[in-house]
C-alpha positions in Angstrom: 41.2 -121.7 48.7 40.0 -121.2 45.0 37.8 -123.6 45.3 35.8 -121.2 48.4 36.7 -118.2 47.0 35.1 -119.0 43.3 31.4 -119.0 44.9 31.8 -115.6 46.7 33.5 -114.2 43.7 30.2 -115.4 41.6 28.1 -113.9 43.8 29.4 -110.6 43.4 29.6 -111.2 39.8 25.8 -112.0 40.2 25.4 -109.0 42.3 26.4 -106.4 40.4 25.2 -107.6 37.5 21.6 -107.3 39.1 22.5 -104.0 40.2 23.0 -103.2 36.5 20.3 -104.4 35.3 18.4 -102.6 37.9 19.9 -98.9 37.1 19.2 -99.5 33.2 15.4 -101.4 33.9 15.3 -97.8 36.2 16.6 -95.2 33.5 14.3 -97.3 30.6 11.2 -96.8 33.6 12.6 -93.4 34.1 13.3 -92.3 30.1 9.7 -94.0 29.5 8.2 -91.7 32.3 9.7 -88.6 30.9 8.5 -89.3 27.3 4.8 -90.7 28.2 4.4 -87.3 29.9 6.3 -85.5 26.5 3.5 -87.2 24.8 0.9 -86.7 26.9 1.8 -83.3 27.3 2.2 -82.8 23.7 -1.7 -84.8 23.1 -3.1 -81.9 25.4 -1.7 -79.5 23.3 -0.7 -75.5 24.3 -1.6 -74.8 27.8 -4.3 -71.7 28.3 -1.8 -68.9 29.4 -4.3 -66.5 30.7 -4.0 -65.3 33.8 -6.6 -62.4 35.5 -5.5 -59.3 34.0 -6.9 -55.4 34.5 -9.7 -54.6 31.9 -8.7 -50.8 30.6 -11.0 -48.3 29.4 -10.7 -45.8 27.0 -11.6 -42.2 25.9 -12.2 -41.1 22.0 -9.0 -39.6 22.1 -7.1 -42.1 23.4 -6.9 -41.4 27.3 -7.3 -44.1 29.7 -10.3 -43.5 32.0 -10.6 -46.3 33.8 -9.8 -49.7 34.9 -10.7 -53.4 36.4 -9.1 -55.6 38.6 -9.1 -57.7 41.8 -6.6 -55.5 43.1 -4.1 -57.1 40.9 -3.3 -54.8 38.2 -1.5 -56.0 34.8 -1.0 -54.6 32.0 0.0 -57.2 29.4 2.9 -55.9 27.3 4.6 -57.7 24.0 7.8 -58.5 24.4 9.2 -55.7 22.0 7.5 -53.3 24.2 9.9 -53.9 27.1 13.1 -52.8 27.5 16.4 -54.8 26.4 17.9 -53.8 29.7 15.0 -55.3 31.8 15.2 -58.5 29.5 18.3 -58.9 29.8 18.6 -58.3 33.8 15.6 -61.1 34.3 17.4 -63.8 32.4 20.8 -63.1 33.8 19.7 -63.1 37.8 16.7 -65.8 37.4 17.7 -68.5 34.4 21.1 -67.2 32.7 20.5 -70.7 30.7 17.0 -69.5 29.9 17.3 -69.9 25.9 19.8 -73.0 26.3 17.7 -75.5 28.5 14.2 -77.0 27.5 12.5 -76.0 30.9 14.6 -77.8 33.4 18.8 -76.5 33.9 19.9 -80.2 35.4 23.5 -78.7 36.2 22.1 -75.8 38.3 19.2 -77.9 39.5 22.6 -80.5 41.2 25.1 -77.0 42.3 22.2 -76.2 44.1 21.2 -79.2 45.9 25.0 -79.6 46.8 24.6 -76.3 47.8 21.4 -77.1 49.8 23.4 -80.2 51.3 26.4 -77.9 52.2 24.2 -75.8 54.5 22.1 -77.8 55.5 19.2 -75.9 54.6 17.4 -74.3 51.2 20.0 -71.6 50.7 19.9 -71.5 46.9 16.9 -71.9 43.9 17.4 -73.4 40.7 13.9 -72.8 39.2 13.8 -72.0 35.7 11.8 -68.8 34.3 9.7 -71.6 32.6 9.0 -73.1 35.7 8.3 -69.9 37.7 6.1 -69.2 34.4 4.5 -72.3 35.2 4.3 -71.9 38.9 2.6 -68.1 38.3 -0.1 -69.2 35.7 -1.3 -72.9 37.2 -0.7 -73.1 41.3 -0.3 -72.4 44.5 3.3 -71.6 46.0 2.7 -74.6 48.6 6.3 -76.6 48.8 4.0 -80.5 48.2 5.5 -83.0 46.1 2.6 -82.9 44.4 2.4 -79.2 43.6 6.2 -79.7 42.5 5.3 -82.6 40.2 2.7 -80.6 38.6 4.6 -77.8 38.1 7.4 -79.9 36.2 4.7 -81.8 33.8 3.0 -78.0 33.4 6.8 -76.7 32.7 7.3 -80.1 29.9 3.7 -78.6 28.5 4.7 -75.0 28.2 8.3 -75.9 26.3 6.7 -78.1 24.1 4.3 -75.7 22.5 5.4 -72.0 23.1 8.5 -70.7 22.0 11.4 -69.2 24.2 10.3 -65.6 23.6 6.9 -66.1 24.3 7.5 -68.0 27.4 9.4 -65.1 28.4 6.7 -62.6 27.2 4.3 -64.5 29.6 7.0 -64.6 33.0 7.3 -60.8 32.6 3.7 -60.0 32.4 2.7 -62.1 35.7 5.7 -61.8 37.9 4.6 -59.9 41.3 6.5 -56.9 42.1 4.6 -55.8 44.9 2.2 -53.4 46.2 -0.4 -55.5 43.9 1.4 -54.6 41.2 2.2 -58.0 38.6 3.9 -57.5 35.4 6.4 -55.3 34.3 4.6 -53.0 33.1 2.4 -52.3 35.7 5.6 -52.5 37.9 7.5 -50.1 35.8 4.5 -47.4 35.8 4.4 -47.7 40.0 8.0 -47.3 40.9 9.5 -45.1 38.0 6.1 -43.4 36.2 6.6 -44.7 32.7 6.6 -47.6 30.5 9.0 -50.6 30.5 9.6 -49.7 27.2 11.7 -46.8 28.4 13.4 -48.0 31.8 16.6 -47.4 32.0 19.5 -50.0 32.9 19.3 -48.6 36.5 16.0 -48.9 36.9 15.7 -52.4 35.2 18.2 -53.7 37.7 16.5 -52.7 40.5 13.0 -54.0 39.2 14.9 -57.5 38.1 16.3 -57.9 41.8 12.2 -57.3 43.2 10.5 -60.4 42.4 13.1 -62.4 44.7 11.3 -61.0 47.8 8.9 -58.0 47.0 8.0 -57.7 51.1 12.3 -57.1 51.2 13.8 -56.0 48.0 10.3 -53.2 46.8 12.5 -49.5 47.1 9.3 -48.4 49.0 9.6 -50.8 51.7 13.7 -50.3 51.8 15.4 -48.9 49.4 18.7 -49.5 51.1 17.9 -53.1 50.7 16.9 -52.7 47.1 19.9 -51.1 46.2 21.6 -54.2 47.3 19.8 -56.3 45.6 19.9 -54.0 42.3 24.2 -54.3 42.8 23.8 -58.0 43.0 21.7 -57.8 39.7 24.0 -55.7 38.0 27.2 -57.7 38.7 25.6 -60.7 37.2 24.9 -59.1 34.1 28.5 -57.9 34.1 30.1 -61.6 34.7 27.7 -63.1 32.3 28.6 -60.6 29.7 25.2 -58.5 29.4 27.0 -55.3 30.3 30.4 -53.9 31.1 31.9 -53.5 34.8 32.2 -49.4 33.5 28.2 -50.0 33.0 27.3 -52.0 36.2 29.7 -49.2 38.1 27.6 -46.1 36.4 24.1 -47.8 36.8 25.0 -48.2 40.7 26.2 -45.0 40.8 22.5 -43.8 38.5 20.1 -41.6 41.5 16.8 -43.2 41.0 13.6 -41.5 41.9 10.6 -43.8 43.4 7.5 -42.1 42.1 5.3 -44.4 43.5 2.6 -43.5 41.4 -1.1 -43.5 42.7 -3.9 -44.5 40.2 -4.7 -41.3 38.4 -8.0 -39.5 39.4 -8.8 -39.6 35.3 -9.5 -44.0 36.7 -13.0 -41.9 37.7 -13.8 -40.2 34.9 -17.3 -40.5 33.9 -18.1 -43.2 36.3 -22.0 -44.0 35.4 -20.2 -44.2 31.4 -18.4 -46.7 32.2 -21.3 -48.8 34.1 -23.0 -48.7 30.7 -20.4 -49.6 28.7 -19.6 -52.7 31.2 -23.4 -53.3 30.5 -23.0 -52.9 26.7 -20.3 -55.3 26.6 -22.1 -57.8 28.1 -26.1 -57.1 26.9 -24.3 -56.2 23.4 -21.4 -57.9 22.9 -21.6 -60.9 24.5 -18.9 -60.9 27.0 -18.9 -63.2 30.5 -18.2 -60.9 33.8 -14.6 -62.8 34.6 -13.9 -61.9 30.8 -15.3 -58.4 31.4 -13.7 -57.6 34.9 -10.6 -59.5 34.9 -10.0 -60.6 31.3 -7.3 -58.0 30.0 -9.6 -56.4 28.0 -8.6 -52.4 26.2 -11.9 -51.6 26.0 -12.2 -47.9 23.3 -15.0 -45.8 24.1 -17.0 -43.0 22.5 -16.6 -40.8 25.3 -14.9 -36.8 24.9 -13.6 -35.9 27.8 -13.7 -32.4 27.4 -17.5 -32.3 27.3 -17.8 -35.1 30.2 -15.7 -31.9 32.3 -17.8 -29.3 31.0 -21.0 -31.2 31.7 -19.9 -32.1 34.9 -19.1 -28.5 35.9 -22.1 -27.4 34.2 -24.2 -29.0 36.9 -21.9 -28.4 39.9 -22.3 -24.4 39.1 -25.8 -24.7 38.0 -27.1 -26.7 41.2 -26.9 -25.5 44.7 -25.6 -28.5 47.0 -28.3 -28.5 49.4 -30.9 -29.0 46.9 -31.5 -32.8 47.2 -32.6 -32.6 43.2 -31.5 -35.0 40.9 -30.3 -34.6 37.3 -29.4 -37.0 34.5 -27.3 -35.5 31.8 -26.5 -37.2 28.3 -24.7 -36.0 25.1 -24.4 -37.9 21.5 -22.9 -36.7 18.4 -26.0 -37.2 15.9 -23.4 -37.5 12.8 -22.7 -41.3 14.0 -24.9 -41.7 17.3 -21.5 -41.7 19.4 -22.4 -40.7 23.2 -19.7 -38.0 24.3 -20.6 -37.3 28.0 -23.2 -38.7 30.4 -23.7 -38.1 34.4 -26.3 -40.4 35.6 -26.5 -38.3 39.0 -25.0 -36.3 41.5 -23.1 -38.4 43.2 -21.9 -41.8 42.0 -20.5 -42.7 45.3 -23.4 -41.9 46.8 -25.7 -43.6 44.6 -24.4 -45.4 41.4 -28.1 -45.4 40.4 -28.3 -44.1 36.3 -30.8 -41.7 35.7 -29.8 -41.5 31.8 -30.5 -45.3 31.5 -32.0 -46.8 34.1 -34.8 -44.3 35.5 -38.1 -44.2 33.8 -40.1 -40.7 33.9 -42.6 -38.4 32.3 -41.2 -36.5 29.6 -44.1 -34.2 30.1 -44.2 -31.6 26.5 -40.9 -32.7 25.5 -42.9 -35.9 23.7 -44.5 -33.2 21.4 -41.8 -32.9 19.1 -42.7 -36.4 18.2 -46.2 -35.8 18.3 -45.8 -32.6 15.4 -43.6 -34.7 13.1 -46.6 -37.7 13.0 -48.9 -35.2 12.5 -46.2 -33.5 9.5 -46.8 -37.1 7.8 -50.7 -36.8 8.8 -51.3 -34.0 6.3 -50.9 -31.4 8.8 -48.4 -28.7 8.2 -46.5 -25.8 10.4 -49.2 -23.6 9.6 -52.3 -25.6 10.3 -54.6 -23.9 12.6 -56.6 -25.3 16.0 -58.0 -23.4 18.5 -56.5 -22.8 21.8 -58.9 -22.2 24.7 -60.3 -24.3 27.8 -61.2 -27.4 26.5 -62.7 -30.8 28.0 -62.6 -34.0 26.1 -65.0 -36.8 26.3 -64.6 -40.2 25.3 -66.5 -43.6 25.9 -69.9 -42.1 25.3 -69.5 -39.0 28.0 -68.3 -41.5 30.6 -64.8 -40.5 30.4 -63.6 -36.9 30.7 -60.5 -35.3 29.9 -59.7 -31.8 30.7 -56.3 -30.7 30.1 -54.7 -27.1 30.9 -52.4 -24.5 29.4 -49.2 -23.4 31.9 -50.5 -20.8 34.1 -53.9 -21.6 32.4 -52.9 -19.3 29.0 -55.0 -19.4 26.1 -54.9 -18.2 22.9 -59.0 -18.0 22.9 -58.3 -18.5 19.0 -57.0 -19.9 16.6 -52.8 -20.6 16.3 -50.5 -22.3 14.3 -49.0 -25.7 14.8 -45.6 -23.2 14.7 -46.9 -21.0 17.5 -48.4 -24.2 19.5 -44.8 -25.9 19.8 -43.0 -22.9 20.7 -44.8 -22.1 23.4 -46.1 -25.4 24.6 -49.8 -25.4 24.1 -51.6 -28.3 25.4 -54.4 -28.3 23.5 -53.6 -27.9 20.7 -51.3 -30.9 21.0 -53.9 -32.9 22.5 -56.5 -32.0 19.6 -53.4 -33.1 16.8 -53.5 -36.6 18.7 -57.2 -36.9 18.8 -57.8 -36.2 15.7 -54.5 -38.3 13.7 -56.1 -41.1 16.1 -54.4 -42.1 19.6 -52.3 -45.5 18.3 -50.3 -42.9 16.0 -48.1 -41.4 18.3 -48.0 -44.7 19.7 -46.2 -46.1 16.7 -44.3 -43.2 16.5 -42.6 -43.8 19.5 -41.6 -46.7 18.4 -40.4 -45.6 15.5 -38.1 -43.3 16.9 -37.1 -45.9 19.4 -38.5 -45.8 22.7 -38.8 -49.0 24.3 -40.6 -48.4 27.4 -44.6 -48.7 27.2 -46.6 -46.4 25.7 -49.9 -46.0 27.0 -52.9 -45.1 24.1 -54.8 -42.0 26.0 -55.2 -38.7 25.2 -52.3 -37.4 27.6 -49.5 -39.3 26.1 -49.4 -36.1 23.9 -48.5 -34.4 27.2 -46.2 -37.0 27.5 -47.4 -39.0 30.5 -46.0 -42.4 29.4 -42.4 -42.8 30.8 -39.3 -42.9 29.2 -36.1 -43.1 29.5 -33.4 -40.0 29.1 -30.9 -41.8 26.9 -33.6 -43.0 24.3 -35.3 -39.3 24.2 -31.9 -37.9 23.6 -31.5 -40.5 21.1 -35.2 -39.8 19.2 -34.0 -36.0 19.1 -30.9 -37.2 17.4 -33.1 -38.4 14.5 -34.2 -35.2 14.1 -30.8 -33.8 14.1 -29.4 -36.1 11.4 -32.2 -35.9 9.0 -33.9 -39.6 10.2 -31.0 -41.6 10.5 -31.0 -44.2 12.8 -27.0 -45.1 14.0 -26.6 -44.9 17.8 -26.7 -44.7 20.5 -22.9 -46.1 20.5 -20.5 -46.2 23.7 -17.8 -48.8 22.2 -16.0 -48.3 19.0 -13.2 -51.3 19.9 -12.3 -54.1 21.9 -9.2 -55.8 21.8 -7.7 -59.0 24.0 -4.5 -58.4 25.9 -2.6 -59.6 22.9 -4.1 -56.9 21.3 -6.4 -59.2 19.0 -9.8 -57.4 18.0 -12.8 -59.1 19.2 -15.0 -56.3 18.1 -15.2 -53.4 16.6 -18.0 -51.1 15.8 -19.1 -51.2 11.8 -21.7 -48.2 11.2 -25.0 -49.7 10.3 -26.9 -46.2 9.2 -30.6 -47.0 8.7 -33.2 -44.3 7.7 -36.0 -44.6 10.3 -37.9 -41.2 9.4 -39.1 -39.1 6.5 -36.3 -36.5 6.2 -38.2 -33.6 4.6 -40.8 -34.3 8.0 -37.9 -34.6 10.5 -36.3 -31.2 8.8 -39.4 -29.4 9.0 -39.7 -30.8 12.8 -36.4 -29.3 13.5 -37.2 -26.1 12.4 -40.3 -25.9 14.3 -38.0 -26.5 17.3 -36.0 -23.5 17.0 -38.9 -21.8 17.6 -39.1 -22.1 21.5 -36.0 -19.6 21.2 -38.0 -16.6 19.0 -39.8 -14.2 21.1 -41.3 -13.1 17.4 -43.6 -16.5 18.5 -44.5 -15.6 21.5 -48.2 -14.3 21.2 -50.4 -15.0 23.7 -47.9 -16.8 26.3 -44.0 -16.7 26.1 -41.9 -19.0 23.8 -40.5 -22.0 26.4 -36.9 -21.0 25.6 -37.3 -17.2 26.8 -35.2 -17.6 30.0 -32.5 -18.8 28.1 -32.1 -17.1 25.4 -29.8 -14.5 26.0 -27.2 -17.2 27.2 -27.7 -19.0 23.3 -24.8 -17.6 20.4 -25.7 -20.0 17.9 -29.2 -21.7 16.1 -30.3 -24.1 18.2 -33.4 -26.6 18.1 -35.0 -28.1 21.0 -37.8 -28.9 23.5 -38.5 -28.8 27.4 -40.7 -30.2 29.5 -42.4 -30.3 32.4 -44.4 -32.5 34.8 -45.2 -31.7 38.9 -42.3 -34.2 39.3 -39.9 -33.9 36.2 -38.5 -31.0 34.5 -36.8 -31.9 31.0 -34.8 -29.7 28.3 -33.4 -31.6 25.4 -32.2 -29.7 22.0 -29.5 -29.7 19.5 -27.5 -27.9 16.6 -26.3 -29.9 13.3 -23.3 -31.0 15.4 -24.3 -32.4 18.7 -27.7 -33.3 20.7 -27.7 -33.0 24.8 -30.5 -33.9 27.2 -30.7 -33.1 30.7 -33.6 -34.3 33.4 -33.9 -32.9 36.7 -36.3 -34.0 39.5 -36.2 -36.2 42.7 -35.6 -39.8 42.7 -38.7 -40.8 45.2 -41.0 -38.9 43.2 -41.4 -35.4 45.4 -43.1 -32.9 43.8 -40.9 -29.9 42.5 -41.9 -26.8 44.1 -38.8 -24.2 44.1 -38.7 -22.4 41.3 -34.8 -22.2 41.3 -35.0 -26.0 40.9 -37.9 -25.8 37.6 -34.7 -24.0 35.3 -32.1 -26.6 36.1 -32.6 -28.7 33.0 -32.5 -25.3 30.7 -30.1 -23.7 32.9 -27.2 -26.8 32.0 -28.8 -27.6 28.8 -27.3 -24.2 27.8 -24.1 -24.1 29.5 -23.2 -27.0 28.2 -23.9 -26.6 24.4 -22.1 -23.1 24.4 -19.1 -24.4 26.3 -18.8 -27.6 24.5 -19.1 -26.5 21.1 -17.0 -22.8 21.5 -14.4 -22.5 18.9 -16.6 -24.5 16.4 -17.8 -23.1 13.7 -22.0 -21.9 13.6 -23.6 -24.1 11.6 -26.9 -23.8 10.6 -29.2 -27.0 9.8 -28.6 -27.2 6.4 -32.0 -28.1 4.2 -32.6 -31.4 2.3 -34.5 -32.4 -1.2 -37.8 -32.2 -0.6 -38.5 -29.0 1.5 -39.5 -25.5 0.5 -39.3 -22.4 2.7 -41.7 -19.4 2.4 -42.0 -16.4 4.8 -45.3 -16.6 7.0 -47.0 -14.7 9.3 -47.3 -16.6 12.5 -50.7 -15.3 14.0 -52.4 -16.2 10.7 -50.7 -19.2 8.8 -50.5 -17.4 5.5 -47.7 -16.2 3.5 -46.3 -12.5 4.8 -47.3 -9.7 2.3 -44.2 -7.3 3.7 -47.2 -5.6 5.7 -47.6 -8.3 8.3 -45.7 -6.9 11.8 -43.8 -10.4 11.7 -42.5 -12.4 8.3 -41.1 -15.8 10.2 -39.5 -18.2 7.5 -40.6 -20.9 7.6 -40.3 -24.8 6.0 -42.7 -26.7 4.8 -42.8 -30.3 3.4 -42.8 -29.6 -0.5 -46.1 -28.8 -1.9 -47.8 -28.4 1.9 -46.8 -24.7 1.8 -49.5 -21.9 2.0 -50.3 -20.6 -1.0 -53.2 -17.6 0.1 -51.4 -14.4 1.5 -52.2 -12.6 4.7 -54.6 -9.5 4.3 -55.1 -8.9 8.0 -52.6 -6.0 8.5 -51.8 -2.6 7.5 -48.1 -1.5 6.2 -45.4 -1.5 9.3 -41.9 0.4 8.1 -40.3 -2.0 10.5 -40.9 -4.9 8.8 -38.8 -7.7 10.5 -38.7 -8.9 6.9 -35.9 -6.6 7.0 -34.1 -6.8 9.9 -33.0 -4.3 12.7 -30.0 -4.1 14.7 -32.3 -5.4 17.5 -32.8 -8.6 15.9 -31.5 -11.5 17.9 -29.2 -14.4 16.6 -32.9 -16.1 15.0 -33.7 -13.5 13.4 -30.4 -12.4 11.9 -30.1 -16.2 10.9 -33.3 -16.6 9.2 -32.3 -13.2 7.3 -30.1 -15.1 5.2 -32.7 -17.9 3.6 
């Protein structure tokens, strides 16, 4: 018998032996496996953990005014910036293990394949928030081995080079909670109105329990079912020692209000603004369109919102709706060349087209501003004399004629002063100035002043025939504002990632561009379009307007058959504002021909009420003498109107007017007639 029973007895022998050796040359194989793909993992290093995130825009002060997304909106929020309650409710119903494990919790991972076994069916999950971290950044929520094998080497990847908290930070900023809503955050501000920051233990239950099955557990699709779920949430914090069963009981019993919050209607404001600042960031600053759209981007802009609404109303009460005119608004603070308020049409919906930046028209006589400060450095002065009176150029030896006309064909049929030609527009006079400082000057000017569109070298660019655009107009005028100082336009101060890392922010580069005593005296010039004491042979362009005007002012209009401008400015902010019609039409109403002036005006005495008057205040370099306009020389206190008046220094008038007889109401001395010009000139 022993002699049989020996072989069978070393066969088992041999047997399980094998079978031993088999299990260890499988756990060595198996231990091997798990620490080539440590390594591996650890040789690729930190996996990206960016995920497509809303791009938010913001106002000067602060105020969010819009948003990007591809209907996902996140909000990425550090993880100080949630609330302890919902931290604590996501670890204790999806990974109470979560700071104990290294991405994988074996003993829940075998309770529920038991569990799966028992049933007979996949009753219970044992996914980590590492690996649901893993599953939301990398893939697809197909059930493949493959997917699941990825998802456990991407898991390995993510625990080997993040730390717990920052895994965390990530699962809570790309969870879905429904209605397109992923991330706390943006979860938090849809079902309760307010940050996670502040959500109370209530609330963070029922959010916690929403993930599990947004289409079933969101409190807008059932709330009875959400309350549930927020119970079953809440007694798992209390059994694994989060809160007390008093706490649990109170937070169940907490009424909860769904707010449901739509996007605000502040996600408009200022819609062609925030085409241009998309535009900046990527002409400008470099940034891809994924990075732009979808990158998590907090994007601070110059805009005020107070002046966007007033400039916005401004049209709407200023245009009647059945017009069919266009207008293209703009506003920039010339201290630092920050653009507070732009409307780039009537209707963005209708037609996101940009009239500030994107439409090229005449500027008709508002290029003369430009014009009279070449001219200032040309050795002409505000008192140089041409005459004004039909006129017809010739050029090329007779072959080519010119013959350009006054409004309403108005002429002086004499003699008037550079002073008197700007404030009442005459064309010949600014057509004579080109001629004779030669035709490639105002050319360069432009330039100078920064208009990039092409400038053609014939007589009628004076008249301002080339095109331009509104934005760089507004933009030249602010030079004159500030003195020559070249520092805008600017739309973006900041940029910041979603971690709240700067990528950019705005450094002021300040750069003289003009001669300040010229672009003073310019300025002043301009404020003559609002005194009637200029208006001699044809009224100043500003007359319509000037009752509606409680502070000095500087500025220019101008108008073509097809384009009606007004663009001016005090020491604190410069506005433009075009009108016409986008195919060209000619403008015929007259109501439409005073819709630049008419918002022009509105605009600067709503947006700058309750701030103090400033007057422009003169630099080094200047001198300022009282003249009488219809002459060019100094006032004697007999002449019927003593304008002051600057000059560059030493270009002043030095012979005094001998042309009139004494007048006891010398506006030398003002009356109580006097308008707000007059009584400010008074004081120099």
């Amino acid at each position: 018998m022993e002699t049989l029973a020996t072989p069978k007895l070393q066969k088992a022998k041999w047997g399980l032996k094998w079978l031993l050796l088999a299990f260890l040359a499988c756990a060595v194989l198996l231990f091997t496996f798990v620490f080539a793909a440590y390594l591996y993992a650890k040789i690729l290093g930190p996996p990206p953990l960016t995920v497509p995130q809303s791009t938010l825009y913001y106002a000067s002060n602060g105020k969010l005014i819009g948003e990007t997304n591809s209907g996902q909106q996140r909000y990425w929020v550090h993880l100080n910036d949630v609330s302890q309650n919902a931290i604590d409710a996501a670890i204790s119903i999806e990974d109470r293990n979560f700071y104990h494990h290294h991405g994988f919790d074996y003993k829940r991972m075998t309770g529920a394949l038991f569990a799966d076994l028992k049933a007979m069916g996949k009753v219970q999950g044992a996914s980590t928030i590492t690996q649901q971290y893993a599953r939301n950044l990398f893939l697809t929520l197909d059930k493949t081995w493959e997917r699941k094998f990825k998802e456990a080497f991407f898991t390995v990847r993510l625990e080997s080079s993040y730390s717990k908290d920052q895994i965390l930070e990530g699962y809570l900023n790309t969870i879905h909670y429904g209605h397109g809503k992923y991330g706390i955050q943006a979860a938090s501000q849809y079902y309760f109105g307010k940050d996670a920051k502040n959500l109370t233990l209530a609330e963070a239950a029922m959010l916690a329990g929403i993930p599990n099955g947004p289409g079933i557990y969101s409190p807008v699709i059932s709330f009875k079912k959400a309350k549930q779920r927020q119970q079953t949430v809440l007694h798992t914090m209390a059994k694994n020692g989060y809160i007390s069963g008093q706490q649990a009981k109170e937070a169940e019993n907490e009424p909860l209000k769904i707010v449901r919050k739509a996007p605000d209607n502040s996600m408009h404001t200022a819609p062609y603004f925030q085409d241009t600042v998309k535009n900046q960031l990527k002409t400008k600053l470099g940034f891809d369109d994924r990075t732009i759209a979808l990158g998590g981007l907090k994007v601070y802009t110059t805009l005020n919102t107070r002046q966007q609404k007033i400039a916005e109303k401004a049209i709407q009460e200023t245009v009647t709706g059945n017009s069919g005119i266009q207008l293209g608004f703009v506003a920039v603070n010339p201290k630092n060349g920050f653009v507070t308020a732009m409307v780039g049409g009537q209707d963005y919906q209708k037609s996101p087209f940009n009239r500030v930046t994107q439409a090229t028209r005449q500027p008709g006589s508002a290029m003369k501003p430009l014009l009279y400060y070449a001219a200032l450095n040309h050795g002409f002065t505000p008192a140089t004399m041409l005459k004004s009176e039909p006129t017809t150029f010739r050029f090329d030896n007779g072959k080519s004629v010119y013959k350009p006309h006054n409004f309403n064909s108005q002429y002086a049929n004499g003699k008037i002063t550079m002073l008197e030609a700007l404030a009442v527009s005459d064309n010949i006079f600014a057509v004579k100035t080109h001629l004779l400082m030669g035709q490639n000057v105002l050319v360069n000017t432009a330039r100078q002043f920064g208009l990039t569109t092409p400038m053609q070298k014939v007589p009628s660019l004076a008249l301002g025939t080339s095109g331009v655009r509104l934005l760089d107009m507004v933009h030249a005028y602010s030079l004159l504002a500030n003195g020559g100082v070249d520092n805008g336009p600017v739309f973006i101060t900041k940029v910041e990632d979603y971690q709240g890392h700067v990528l950019y922010e705005y450094k002021p580069e300040k750069k003289r561009v003009l001669n300040q005593p010229a672009a003073f005296v310019t300025s002043q010039m301009m404020t003559g379009m609002f005194d009637k004491r200029l208006g001699g042979y044809a009224r100043v362009t500003g007359a319509s307007i000037i009752k509606e005007l409680s502070r000095p002012y500087a500025g220019k209009s101008g108008s073509t058959n097809t384009d009606s401008w007004m663009i001016g400015f005090s020491p604190q902010l410069v506005s433009g504002v075009w009108a016409g019609y986008d195919n060209g039409r000619e403008i015929t109403l007259a109501a439409d021909k005073i819709y630049a002036k008419k918002v022009w005006a509105r605009f600067m005495e709503q947006a700058l009420a309750g701030e103090p008057v400033k007057t422009f205040k003169a630099p080094q370099g200047v001198t300022a003498v009282p003249i009488d306009p219809s002459t060019g020389k100094l006032a004697n206190g007999q002449c019927p109107v003593a304008r002051l008046t600057y000059f560059v220094e030493g270009t002043e008038p030095t012979e005094t007017c001998t042309n009139h007889a004494p007048n006891p109401d010398n506006s030398l001395y003002p009356s109580k007639h006097q308008n707000w010009l007059q009584k400010w000139f008074k004081w120099f």
